[in-house]
Backbone as ProteinMPNN parsed JSONL, in Angstrom:
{"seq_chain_A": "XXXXXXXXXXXXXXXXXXXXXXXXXXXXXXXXXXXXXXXXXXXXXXXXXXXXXXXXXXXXXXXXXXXXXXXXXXXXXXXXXXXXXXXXXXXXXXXXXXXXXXXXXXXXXXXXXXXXXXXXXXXXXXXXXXXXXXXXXXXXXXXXXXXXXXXXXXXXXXXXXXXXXXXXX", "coords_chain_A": {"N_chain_A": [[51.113, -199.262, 30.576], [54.053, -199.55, 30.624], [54.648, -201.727, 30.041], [53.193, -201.956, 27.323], [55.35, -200.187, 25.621], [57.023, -201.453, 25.714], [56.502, -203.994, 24.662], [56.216, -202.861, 22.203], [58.934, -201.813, 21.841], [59.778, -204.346, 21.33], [58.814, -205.517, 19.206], [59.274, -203.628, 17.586], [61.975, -203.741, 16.828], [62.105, -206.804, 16.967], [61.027, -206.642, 13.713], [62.535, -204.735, 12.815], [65.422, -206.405, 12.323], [64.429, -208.52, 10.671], [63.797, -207.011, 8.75], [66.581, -206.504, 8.028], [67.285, -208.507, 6.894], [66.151, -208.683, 4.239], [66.47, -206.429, 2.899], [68.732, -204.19, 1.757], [70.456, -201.708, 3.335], [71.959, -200.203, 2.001], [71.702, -197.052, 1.132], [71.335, -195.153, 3.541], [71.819, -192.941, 5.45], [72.525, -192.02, 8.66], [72.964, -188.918, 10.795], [73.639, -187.574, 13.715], [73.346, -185.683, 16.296], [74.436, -183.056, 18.948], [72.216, -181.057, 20.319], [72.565, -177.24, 19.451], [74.563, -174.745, 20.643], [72.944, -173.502, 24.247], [70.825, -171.01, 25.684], [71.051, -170.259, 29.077], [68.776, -171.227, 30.948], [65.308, -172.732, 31.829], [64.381, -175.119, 29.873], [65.958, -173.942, 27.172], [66.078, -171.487, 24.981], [68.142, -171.148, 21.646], [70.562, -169.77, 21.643], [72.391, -166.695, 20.01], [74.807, -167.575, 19.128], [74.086, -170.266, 19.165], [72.327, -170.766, 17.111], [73.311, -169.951, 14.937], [74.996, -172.008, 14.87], [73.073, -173.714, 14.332], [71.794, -172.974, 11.823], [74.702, -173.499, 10.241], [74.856, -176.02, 10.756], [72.127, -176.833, 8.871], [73.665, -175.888, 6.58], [75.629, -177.949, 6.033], [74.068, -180.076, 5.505], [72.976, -179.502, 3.211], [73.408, -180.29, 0.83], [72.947, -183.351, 0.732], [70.152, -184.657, 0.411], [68.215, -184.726, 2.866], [65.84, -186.906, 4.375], [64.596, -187.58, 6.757], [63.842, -185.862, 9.833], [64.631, -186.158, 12.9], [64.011, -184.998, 16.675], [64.304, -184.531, 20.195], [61.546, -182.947, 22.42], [62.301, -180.902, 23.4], [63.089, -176.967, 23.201], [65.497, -176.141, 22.792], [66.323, -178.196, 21.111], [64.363, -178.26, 19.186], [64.633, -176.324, 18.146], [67.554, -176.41, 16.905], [67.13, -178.017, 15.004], [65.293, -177.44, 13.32], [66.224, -175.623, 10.448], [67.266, -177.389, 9.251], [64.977, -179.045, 9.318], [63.505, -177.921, 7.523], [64.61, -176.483, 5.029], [64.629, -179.096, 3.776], [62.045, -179.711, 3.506], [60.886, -181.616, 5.143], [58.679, -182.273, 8.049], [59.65, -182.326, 11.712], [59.736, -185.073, 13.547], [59.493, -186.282, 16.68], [60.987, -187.741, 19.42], [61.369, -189.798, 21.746], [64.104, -189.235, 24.636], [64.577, -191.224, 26.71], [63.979, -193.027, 25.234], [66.022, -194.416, 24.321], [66.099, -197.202, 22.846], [64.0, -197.844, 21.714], [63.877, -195.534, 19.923], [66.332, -196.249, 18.165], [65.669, -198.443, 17.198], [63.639, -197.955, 15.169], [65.105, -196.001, 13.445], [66.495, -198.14, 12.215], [64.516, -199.103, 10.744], [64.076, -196.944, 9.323], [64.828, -195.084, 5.535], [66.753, -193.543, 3.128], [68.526, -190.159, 4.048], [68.507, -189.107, 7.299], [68.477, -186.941, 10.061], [68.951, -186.9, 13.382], [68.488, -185.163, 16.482], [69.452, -184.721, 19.777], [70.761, -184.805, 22.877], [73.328, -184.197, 25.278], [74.354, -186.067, 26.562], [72.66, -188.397, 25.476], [73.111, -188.338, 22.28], [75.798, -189.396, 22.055], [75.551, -191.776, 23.123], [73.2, -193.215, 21.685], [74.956, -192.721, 19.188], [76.596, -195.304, 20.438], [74.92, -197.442, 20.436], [74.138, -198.162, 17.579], [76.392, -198.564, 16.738], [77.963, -200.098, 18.574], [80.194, -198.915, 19.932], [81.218, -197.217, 21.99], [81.119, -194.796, 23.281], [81.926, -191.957, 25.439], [80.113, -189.338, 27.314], [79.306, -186.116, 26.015], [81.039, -183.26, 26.96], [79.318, -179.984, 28.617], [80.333, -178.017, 27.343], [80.886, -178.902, 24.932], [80.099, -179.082, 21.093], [80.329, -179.708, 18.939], [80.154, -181.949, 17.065], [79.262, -184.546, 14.92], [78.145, -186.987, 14.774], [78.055, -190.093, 12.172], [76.688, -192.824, 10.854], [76.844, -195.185, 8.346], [74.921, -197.491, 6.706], [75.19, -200.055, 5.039], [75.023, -202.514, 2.436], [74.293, -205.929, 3.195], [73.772, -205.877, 5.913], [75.808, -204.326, 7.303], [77.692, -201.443, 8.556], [79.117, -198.7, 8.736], [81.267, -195.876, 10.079], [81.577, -192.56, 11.879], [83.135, -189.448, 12.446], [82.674, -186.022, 12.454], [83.302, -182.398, 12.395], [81.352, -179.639, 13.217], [81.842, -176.308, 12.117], [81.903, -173.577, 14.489], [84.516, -175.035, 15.982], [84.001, -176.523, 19.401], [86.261, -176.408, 22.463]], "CA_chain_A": [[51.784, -198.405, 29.626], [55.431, -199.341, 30.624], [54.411, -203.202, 29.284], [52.803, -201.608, 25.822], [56.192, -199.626, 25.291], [58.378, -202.815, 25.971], [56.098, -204.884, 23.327], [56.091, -202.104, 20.736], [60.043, -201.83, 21.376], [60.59, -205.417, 20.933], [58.295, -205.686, 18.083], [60.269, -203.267, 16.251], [63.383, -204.039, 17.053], [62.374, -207.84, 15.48], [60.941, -206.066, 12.384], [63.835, -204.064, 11.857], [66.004, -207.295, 12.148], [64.054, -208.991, 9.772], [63.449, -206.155, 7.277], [67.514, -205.956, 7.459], [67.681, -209.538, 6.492], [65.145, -208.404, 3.294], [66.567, -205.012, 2.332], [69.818, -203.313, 1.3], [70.367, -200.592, 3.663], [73.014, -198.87, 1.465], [70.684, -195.827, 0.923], [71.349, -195.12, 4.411], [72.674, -192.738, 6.264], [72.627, -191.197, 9.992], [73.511, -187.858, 11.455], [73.664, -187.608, 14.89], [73.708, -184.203, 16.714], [73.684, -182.778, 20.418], [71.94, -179.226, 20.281], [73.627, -176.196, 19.674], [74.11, -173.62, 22.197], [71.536, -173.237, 24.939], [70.302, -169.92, 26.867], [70.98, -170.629, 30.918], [67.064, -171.072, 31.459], [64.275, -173.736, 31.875], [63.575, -175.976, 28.616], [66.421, -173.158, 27.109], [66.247, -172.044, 23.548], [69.181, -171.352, 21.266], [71.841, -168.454, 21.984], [72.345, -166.285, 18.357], [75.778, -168.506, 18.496], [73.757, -171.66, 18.812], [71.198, -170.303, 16.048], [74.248, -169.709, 13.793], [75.292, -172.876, 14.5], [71.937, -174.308, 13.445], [71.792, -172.85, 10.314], [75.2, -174.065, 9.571], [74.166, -177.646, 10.17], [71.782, -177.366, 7.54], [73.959, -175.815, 4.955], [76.327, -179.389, 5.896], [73.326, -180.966, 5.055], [72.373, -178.801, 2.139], [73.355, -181.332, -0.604], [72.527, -184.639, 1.063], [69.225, -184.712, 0.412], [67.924, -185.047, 3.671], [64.315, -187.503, 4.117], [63.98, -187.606, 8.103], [64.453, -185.605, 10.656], [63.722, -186.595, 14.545], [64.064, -184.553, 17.655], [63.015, -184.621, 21.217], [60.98, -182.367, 22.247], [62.806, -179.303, 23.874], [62.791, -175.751, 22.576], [67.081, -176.105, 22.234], [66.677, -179.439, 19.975], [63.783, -178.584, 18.088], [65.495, -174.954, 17.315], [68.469, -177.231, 16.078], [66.74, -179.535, 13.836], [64.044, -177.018, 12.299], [66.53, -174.745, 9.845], [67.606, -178.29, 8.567], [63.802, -179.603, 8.432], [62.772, -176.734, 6.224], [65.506, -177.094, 3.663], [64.078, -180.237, 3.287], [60.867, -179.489, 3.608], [60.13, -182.687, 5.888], [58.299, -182.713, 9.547], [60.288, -182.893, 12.808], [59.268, -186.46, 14.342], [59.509, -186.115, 18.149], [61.658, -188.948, 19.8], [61.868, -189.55, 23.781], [65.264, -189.221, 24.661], [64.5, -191.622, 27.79], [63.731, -194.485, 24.861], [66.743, -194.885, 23.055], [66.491, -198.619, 22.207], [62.581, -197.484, 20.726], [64.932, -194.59, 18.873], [67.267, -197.409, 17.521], [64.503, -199.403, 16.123], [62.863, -196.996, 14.121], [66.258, -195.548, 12.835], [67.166, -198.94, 11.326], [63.581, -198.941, 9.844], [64.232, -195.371, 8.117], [65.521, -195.009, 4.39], [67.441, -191.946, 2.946], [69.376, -189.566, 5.239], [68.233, -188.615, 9.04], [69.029, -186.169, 11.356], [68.538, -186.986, 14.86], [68.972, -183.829, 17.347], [69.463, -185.269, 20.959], [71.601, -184.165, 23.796], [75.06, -184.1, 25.201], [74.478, -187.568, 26.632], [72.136, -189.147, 24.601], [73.292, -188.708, 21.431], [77.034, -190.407, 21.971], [74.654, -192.976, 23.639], [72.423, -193.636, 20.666], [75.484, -193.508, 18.349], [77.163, -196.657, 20.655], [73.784, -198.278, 20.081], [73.623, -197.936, 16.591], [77.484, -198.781, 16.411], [78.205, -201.123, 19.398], [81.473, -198.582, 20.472], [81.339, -196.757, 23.86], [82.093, -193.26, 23.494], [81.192, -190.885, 26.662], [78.634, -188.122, 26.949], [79.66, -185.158, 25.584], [81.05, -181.614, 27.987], [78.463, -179.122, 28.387], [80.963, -177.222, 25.805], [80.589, -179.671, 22.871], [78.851, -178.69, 20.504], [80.396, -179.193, 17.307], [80.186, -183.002, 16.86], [78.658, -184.766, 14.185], [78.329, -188.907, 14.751], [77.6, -190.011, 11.047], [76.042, -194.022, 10.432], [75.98, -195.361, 7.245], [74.504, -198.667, 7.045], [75.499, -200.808, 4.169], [74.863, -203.855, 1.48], [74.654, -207.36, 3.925], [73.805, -205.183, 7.542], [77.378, -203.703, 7.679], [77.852, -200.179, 8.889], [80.09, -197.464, 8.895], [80.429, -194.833, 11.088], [82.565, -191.635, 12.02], [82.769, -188.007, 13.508], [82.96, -185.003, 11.765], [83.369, -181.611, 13.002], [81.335, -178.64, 12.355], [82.591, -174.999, 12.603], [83.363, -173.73, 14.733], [85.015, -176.09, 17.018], [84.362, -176.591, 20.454], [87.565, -177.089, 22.979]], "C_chain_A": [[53.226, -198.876, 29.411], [55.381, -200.896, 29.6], [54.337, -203.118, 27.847], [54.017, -201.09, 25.449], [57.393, -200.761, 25.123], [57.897, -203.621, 24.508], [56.335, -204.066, 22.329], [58.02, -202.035, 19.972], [60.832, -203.504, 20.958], [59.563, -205.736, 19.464], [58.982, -204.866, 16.874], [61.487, -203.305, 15.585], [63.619, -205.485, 15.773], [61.957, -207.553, 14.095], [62.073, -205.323, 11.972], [65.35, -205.075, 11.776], [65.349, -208.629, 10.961], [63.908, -208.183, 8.671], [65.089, -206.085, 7.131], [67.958, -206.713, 6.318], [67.342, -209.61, 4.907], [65.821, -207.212, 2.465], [67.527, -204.482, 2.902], [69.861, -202.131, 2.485], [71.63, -198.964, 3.183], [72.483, -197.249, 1.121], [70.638, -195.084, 2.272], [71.862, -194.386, 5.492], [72.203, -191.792, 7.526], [73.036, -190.14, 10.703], [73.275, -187.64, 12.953], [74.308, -186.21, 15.866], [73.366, -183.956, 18.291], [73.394, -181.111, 19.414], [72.55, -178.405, 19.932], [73.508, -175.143, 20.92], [72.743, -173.354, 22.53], [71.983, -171.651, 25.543], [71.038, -170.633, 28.412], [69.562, -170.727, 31.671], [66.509, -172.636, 31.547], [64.254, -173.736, 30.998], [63.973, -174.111, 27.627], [66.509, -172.612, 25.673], [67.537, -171.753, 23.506], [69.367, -169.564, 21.72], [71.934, -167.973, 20.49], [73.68, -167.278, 18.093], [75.096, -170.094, 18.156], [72.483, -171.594, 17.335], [71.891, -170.27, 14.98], [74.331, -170.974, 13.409], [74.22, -173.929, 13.779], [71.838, -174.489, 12.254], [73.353, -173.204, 9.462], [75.302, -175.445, 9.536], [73.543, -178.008, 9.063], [72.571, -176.788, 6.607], [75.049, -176.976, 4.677], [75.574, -180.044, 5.478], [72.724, -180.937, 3.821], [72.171, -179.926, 0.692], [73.244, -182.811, -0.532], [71.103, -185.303, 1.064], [67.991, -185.332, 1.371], [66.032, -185.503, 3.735], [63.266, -187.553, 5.552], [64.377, -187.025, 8.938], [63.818, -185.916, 12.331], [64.625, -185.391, 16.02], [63.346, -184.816, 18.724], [62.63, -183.286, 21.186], [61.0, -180.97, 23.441], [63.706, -178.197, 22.959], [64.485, -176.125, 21.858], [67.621, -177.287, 21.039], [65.846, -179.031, 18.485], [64.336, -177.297, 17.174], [66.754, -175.459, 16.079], [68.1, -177.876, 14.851], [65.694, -178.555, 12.825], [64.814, -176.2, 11.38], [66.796, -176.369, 8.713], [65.954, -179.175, 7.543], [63.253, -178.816, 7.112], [63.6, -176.791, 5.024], [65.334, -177.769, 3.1], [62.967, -180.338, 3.133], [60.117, -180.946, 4.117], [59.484, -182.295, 7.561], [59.29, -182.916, 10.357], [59.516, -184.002, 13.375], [60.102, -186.142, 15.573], [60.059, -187.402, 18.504], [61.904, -188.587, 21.45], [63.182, -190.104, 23.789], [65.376, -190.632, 25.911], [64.128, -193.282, 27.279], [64.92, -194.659, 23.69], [67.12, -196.05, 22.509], [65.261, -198.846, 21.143], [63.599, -196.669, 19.604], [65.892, -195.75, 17.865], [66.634, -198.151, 16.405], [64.026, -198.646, 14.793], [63.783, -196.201, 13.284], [66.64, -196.676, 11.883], [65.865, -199.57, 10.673], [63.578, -197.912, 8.601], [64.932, -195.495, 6.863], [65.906, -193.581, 4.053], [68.399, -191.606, 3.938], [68.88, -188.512, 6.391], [69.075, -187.942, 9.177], [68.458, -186.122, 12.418], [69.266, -185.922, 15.849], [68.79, -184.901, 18.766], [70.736, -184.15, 21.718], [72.971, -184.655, 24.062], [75.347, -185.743, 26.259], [73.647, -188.771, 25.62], [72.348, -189.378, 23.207], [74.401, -189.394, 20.889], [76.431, -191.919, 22.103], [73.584, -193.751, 22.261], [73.492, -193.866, 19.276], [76.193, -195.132, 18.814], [75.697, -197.486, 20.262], [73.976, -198.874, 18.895], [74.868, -198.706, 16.126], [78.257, -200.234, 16.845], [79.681, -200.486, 20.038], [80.646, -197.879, 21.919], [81.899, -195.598, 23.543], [81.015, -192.629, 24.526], [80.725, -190.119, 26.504], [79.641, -187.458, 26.681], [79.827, -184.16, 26.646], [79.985, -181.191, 27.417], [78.457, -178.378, 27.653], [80.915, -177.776, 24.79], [79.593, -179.476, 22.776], [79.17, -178.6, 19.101], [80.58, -180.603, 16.959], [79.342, -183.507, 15.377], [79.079, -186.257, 13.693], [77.645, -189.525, 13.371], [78.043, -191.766, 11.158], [75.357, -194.339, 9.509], [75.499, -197.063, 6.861], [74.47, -199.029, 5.468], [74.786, -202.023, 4.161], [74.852, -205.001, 3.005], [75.105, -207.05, 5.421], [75.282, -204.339, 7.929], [77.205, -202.542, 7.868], [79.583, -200.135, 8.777], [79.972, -196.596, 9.788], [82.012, -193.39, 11.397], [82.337, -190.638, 12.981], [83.466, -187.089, 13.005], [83.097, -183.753, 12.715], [82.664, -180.353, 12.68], [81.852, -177.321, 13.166], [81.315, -173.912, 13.462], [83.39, -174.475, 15.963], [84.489, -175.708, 18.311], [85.775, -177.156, 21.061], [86.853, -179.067, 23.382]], "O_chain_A": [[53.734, -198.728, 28.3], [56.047, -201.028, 28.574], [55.027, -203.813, 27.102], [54.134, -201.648, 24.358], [58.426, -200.724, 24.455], [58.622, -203.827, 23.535], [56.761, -204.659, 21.338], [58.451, -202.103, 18.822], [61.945, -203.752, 20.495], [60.166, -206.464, 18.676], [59.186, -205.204, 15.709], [61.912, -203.067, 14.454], [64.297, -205.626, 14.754], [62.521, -208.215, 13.224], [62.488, -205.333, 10.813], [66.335, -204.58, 11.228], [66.066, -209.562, 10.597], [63.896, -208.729, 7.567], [65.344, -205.575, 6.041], [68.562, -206.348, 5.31], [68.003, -210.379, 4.209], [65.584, -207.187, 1.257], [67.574, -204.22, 4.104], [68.818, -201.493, 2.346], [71.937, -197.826, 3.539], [73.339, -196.403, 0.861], [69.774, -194.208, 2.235], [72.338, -194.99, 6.454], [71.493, -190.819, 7.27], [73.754, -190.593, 11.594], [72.056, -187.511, 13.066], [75.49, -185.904, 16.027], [72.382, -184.433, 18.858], [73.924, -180.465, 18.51], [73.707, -178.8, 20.074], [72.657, -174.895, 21.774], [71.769, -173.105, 21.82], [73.121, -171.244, 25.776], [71.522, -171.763, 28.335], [69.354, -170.335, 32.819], [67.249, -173.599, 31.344], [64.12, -172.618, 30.499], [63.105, -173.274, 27.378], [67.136, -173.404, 24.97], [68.271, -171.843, 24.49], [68.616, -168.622, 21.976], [71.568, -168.802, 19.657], [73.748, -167.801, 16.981], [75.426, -170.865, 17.255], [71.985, -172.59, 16.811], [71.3, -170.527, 13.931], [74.025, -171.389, 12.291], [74.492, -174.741, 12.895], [71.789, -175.534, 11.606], [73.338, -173.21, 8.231], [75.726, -176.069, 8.563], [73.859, -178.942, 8.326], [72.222, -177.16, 5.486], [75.453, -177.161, 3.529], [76.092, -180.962, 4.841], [72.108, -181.871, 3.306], [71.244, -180.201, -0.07], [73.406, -183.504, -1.537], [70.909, -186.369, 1.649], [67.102, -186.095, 0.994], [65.134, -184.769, 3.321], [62.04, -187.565, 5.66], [65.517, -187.393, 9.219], [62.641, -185.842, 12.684], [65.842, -185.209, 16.036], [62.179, -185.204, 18.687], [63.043, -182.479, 20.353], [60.116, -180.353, 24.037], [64.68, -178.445, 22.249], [64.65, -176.334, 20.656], [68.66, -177.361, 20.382], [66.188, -179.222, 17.318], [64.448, -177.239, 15.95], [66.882, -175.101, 14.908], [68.81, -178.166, 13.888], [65.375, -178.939, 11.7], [63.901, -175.439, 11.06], [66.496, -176.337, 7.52], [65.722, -179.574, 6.402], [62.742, -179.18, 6.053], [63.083, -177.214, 3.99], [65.614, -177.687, 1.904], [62.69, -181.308, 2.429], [59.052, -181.351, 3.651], [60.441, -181.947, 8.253], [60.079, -183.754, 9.92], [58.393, -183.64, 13.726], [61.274, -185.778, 15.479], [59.585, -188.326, 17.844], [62.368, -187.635, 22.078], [63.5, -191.133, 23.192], [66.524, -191.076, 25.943], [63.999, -194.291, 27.971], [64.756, -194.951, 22.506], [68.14, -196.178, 21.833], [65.268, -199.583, 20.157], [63.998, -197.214, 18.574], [65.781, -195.673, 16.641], [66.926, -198.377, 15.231], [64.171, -198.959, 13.611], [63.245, -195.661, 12.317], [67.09, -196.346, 10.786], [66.073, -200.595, 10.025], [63.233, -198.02, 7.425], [65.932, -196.187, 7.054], [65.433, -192.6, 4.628], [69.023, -192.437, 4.599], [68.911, -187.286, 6.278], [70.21, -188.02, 8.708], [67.481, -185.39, 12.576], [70.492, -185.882, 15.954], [67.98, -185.825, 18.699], [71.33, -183.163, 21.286], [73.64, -185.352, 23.298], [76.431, -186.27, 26.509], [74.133, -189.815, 25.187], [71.914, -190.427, 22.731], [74.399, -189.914, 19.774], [76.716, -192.915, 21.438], [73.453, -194.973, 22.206], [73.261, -194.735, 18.435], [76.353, -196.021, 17.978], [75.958, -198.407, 19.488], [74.02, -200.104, 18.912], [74.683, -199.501, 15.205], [78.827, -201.084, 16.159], [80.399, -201.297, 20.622], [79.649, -198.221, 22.555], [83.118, -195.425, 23.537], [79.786, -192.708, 24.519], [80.694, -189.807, 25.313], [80.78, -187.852, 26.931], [78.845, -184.045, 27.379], [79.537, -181.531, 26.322], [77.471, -177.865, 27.124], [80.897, -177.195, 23.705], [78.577, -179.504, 23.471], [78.671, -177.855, 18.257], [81.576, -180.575, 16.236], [78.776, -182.589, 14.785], [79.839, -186.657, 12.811], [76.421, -189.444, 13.464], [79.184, -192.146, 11.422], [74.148, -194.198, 9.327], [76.538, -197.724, 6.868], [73.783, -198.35, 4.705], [74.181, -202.576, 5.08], [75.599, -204.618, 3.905], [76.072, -207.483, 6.049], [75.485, -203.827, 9.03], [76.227, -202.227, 7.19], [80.581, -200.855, 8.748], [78.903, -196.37, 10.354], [83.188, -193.535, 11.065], [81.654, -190.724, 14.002], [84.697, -187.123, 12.996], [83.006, -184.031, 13.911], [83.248, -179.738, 11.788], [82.164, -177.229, 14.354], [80.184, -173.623, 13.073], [82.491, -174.536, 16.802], [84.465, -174.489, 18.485], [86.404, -178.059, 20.508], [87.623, -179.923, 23.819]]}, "name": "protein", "num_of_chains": 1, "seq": "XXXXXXXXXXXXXXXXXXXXXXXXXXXXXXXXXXXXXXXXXXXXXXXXXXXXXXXXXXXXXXXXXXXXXXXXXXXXXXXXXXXXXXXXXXXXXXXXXXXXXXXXXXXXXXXXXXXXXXXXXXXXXXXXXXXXXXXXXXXXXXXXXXXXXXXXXXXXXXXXXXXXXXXXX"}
């Protein structure tokens, strides 16, 4: 299994280095989210503040015409990511947080504009991937981040960090 997961991630990895070489990725862009507020429980959902904050993710996303959205697959991510999928009326795609170089691949396969829900380490971690910077996991208190990768004409990126309301310290 661990062998089949290695070939599939290097197989996509060189397809998505050859499809960059082929195709524009200005159409392109990345959102990158930890959760919003959790409960204090096992596999925790959202808190009514982190539920708020949900639904104001998607109304940031409201006019971007969002095409993919991916989450793993706990109650506090997929709570995050489903007010946004429905707006859009696309599918949550399930992503293991434990493969973020598989996650990578398949991100720089995607067209339109993603939203990837991940956690308060993995998703700083998947934007240095994506970026090649080094920023550190996130406090257990962030929660208002928003790592945004836009992938340009001749492989070039962009990239940033927005804030949504309301702030974490």
């Amino acid at each position: 299994m661990i062998i089949f997961r290695l070939l599939l991630a290097v197989f996509m990895m060189t397809f998505a280095l050859l499809a960059g070489a082929f195709v524009s990725h200005a159409d392109h862009t990345i959102y990158l989210v930890r959760h919003a507020e959790k409960a204090e429980t096992s596999n925790p959902p959202l808190t009514m503040k982190g539920s708020i904050r949900a639904k104001a993710l998607a109304e940031f996303l409201k006019d971007k015409n969002v095409t993919n959205v991916f989450s793993t697959d706990y109650k506090r991510t997929l709570e995050t990511a489903m007010p946004t999928a429905k707006q859009a009326s696309v599918d949550v795609v399930l992503y293991d947080p434990r493969e973020l170089n598989l996650m990578k691949g398949q991100l720089l396969l995607a067209r339109g504009v993603t939203l990837v829900v991940g956690h308060s380490n993995t998703t700083p971690r998947l934007f240095n991937l994506l970026t090649g910077l080094d920023h550190k996991d996130l406090e257990e208190h962030q929660y208002d981040r928003i790592y945004t990768v836009k992938m340009l004409a001749g492989n070039e990126i962009s990239y940033g960090i927005q804030y949504l309301e309301p702030r974490t310290p």
